[in-house]
N, C-alpha and C positions, 0 to 999 in steps of 0.2 A: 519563843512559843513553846511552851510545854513546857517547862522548869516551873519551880513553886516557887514562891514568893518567900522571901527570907526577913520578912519584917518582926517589929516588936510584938506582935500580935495579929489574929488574922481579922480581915475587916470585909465586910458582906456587900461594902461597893468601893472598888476603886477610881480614881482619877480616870485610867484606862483600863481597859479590858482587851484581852488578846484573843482573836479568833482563828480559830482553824479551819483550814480549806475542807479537811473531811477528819472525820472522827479520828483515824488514824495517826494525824501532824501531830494531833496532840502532844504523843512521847517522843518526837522529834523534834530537829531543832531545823533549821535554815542553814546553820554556819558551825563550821568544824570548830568552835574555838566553848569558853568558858562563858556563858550566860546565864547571867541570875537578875529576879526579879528582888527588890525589895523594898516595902512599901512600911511605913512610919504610924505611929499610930496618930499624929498629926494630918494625916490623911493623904502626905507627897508620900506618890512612889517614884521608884530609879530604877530603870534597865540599863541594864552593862552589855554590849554587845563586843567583843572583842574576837577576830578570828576572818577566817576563810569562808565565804558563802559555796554552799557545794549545792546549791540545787537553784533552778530559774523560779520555783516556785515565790511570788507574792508576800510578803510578812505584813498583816493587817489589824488592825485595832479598832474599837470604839474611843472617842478621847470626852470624857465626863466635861461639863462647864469649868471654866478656870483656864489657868494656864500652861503651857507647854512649853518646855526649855531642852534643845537640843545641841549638844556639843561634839560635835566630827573633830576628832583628834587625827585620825590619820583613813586614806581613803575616800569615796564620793561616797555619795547618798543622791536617790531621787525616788520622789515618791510623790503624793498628792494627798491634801486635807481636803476633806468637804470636796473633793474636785479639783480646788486649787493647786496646781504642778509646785513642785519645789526641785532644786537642783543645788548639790552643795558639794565642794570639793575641797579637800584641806593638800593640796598641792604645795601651798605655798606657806601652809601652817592651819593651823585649830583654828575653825569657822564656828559659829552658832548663828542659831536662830530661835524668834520667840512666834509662839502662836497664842491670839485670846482663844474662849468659844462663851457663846452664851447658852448653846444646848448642847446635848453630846452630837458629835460629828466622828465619821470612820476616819482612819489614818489607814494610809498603803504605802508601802515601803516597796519597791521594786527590787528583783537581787538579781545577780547574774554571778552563775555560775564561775569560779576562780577569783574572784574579785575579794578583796582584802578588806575591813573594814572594821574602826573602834571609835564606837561612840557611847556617848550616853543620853538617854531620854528622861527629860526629867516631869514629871505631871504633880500642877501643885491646883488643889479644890478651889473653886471660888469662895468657897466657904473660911478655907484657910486666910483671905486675905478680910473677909469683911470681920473674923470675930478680932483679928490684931487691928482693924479701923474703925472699929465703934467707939465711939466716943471721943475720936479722934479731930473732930472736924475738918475745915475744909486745909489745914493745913497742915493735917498728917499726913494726905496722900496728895504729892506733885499729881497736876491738874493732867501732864500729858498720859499718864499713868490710868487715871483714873479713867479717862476717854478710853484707852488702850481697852481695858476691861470689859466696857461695856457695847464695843463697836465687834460683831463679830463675826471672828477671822482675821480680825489684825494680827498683821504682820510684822516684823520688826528685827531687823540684823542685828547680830550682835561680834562683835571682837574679843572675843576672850583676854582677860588679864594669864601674867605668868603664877598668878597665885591660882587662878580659876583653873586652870589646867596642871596644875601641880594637885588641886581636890578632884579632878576627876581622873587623874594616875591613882591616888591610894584609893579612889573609890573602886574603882576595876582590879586593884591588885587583890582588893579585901572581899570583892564579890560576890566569895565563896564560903567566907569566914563566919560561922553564925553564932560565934561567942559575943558575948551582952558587950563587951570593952569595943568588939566591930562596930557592933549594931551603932552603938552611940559616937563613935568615932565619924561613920557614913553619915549620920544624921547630920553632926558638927558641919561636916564636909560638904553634904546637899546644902545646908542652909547658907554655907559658903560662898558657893556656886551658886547659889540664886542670889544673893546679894551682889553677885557680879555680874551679872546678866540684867538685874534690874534697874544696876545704877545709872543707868542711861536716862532713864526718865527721873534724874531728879531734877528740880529745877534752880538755874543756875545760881538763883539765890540760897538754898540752900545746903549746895554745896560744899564741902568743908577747905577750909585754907591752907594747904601745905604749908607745916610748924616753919618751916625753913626760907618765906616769902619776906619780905620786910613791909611793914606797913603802905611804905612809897609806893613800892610798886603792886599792893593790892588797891589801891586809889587809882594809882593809873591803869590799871587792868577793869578795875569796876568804869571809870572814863570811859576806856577806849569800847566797852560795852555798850553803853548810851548811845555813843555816837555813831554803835551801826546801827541798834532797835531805830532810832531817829532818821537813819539815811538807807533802808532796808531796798527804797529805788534802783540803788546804785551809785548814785550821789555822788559817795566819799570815795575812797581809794586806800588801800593798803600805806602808801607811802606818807597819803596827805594825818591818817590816822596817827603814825610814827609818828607827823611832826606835831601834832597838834598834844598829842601826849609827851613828848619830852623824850623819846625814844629811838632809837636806830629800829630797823624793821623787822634784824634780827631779834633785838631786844624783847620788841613789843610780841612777837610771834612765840616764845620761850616763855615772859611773863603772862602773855592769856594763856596758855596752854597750862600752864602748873594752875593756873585758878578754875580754870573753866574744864579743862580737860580734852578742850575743842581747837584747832588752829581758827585765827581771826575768820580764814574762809568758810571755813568746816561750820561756823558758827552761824555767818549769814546766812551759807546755803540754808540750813537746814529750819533757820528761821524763817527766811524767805515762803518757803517750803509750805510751813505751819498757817504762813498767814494765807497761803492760796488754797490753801486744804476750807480752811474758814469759809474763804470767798464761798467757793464751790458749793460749802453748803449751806453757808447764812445766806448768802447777798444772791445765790443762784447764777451765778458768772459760768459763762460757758469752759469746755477746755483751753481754748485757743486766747479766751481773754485774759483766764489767770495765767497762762503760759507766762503771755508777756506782760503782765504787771509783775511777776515774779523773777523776768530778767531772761527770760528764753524764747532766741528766735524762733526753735521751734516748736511747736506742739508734739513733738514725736519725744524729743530732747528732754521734754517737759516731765513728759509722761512715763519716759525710763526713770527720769532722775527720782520722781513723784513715788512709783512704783517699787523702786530699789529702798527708801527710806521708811515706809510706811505700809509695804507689803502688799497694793492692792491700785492698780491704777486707778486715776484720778476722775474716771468716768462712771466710777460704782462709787463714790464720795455719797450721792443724792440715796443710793436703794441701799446702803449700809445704814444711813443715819436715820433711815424709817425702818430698818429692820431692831436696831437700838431702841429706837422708841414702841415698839412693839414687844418687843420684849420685857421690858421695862412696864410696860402695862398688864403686860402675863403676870409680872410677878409680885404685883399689888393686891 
C-alpha cells in the first residue's frame, strides 16, 4: 500500500486497486520488508510482498473482472474476497491459489503484527484473455477454463511447479529494479508464472507428451483413460486397470502420470468431481444425491472434497450458474 507502480507505463485502471484505511496509510507500508507494485502495459499487474508485517492494520483492494493468481512462497496468508474466507500456509512449501471475478470485488488481506510473509499477487484483465481468444474457437480455450472465467468467484488451488517459484524468486529479487532489461525480464517471468498456474485447466487431450514416453505406453496411458471416463461409478479398480493394460500398478501409476500429470486416482477424483458439479446444475440433483453417485458416503465428505477442488461449496452450484448467466446478459 503506498509504493508506485513500477510498470512500462502508467495505466488510468488497473486489474487491482489498493485502498487506504485513512489518508495517511497511503506513505506507509504494512510490512518492514521491500514492496513494489508493477503493472505491464498488457494490463497484468504484480505485487511483491516480501518482509515482516509490523502493524494489525488490514491490507485491502478492489480486484477489477479477470483473474487473480496468488503465490505464498514462505508464511500464511488469510484474508477474504467478496466475503469469501481464504486461508493459505506455505508450511510445507509454496501454495497458490486462483480467483475468477466477473465484476470488481474488494480483497482484505488480514496481517498480524510480527508475522513473516513473501508472496506475490498476480491480477490478469479479462480483457487480456478475450483479445489472445478471438478467433480462437472453441478449441483454443479448454472448456474447464473457460467455465472458470465466467462463473464468479471460482476458486481453484493450485501447486506451484519448481520453475514457477524460481519466476517468482527473481521477480521479488528485481522488484525494485526499474531499468527497461527488469521490466521485460518481470514481464517474461509473470507470463511464466501464469502459464503455470493455468495449466491445470488444460484438457487432458491436449496436453503435450513428455519427448521421453515411448508410443507403447502413450496407448496404454490414453487406454487406461477410457477405461476410468467409462467406469467413473467405481466399477473398475486400480489393479483390475494394470491388468487390463498390460502393466504392474507401479508401472501404470508412473506412465499416466508423465501423460496426464494426474495419478490414476487424482484423475478419477477430480472427474468424478466435474461430473457432479454437472449434475447439480443441469439435471438439478440435490447435495446428498450427487454425493453418492460420485462415490461419497458422505454429504459432508462430499462437500469438503467439492469445495477444496473448485473453491466454492456444492450448494451455491445453482445461485453461481444464474449469477453467470446474468452477467452474461449485462454484457450483451
Amino acid at each position: 500500500m503506498g509504493s508506485q507502480p513500477l510498470g512500462l507505463r502508467p495505466k488510468s485502471s488497473r486489474p487491482v486497486e489498493w485502498i487506504s484505511a485513512t489518508p495517511d496509510d497511503a506513505a506507509h507500508d504494512v510490512t518492514d520488508r521491500q514492496s513494489a507494485n508493477r503493472s505491464f502495459a498488457s494490463g497484468i499487474f504484480v505485487r511483491a510482498t516480501d518482509g515482516i508485517e509490523t502493524t494489525n492494520r488490514p491490507e485491502e483492494a478492489v480486484l477489477q473482472p479477470g483473474v487473480c493468481i496468488l503465490l505464498l512462497l514462505e508464511g500464511a496468508l488469510d484474508g477474504a474476497v467478496d466475503g469469501s474466507s481464504f486461508s493459505m500456509s506455505a508450511r510445507r512449501g509454496a501454495v497458490g491459489r486462483l480467483w475468477a471475478s466477473t465484476h470488481p470485488v474488494p480483497l482484505r488481506r488480514t496481517a498480524g503484527r510480527g508475522r513473516y510473509t513473501r508472496h506475490l499477487l498476480v491480477t490478469v484483465p479479462l480483457s487480456w484473455f478475450e483479445d489472445r481468444t478471438q478467433g480462437a474457437g472453441s478449441g483454443g480455450v479448454p472448456a474447464e477454463f473457460s467455465t472458470f472465467l465466467r462463473v464468479h468467484l471460482a476458486a481453484k488451488e493450485w501447486e506451484p511447479s519448481a520453475a514457477a517459484i524460481r519466476f517468482a524468486e527473481d521477480m521479488l529479487e528485481r522488484s525494485r529494479d526499474e531499468s527497461i532489461l527488469a521490466q521485460i525480464a518481470a514481464e517474461r517471468d509473470t507470463l511464466g508464472l501464469m502459464h503455470d498456474a493455468l495449466s491445470g485447466f488444460r484438457s487432458a487431450e491436449s496436453r503435450p507428451v513428455p519427448r521421453h514416453m515411448r508410443s507403447r505406453d502413450l496407448v496404454r496411458a490414453q487406454t487406461a483413460r477410457e477405461m476410468i471416463l467409462r467406469n467413473l461409478d467405481g466399477g473398475l479398480h486400480l489393479p483390475e486397470i494394470a491388468r487390463r493394460t498390460g502393466m504392474s500398478v507401479s508401472t501404470l501409476q508412473r506412465v499416466f502420470r508423465d501423460c496426464y500429470g494426474q495419478t490414476v486416482m487424482e484423475f478419477a477424483r477430480v472427474r468424478r468431481l466435474e461430473v457432479a458439479r454437472d449434475q447439480l446444475e443441469r439435471d438439478g440433483l440435490s447435495v446428498g444425491e450427487a454425493a453418492g453417485r460420485a462415490g461419497y458416503s458422505s454429504p459432508a465428505n462430499f462437500a469438503t472434497a467439492f469445495h477444496r477442488e473448485f473453491g466454492y461449496p456444492p450448494s451455491q452450484v445453482k445461485e453461481r450458474a444464474r449469477r453467470a448467466a446474468l452477467a452474461e446478459l449485462e454484457a450483451e
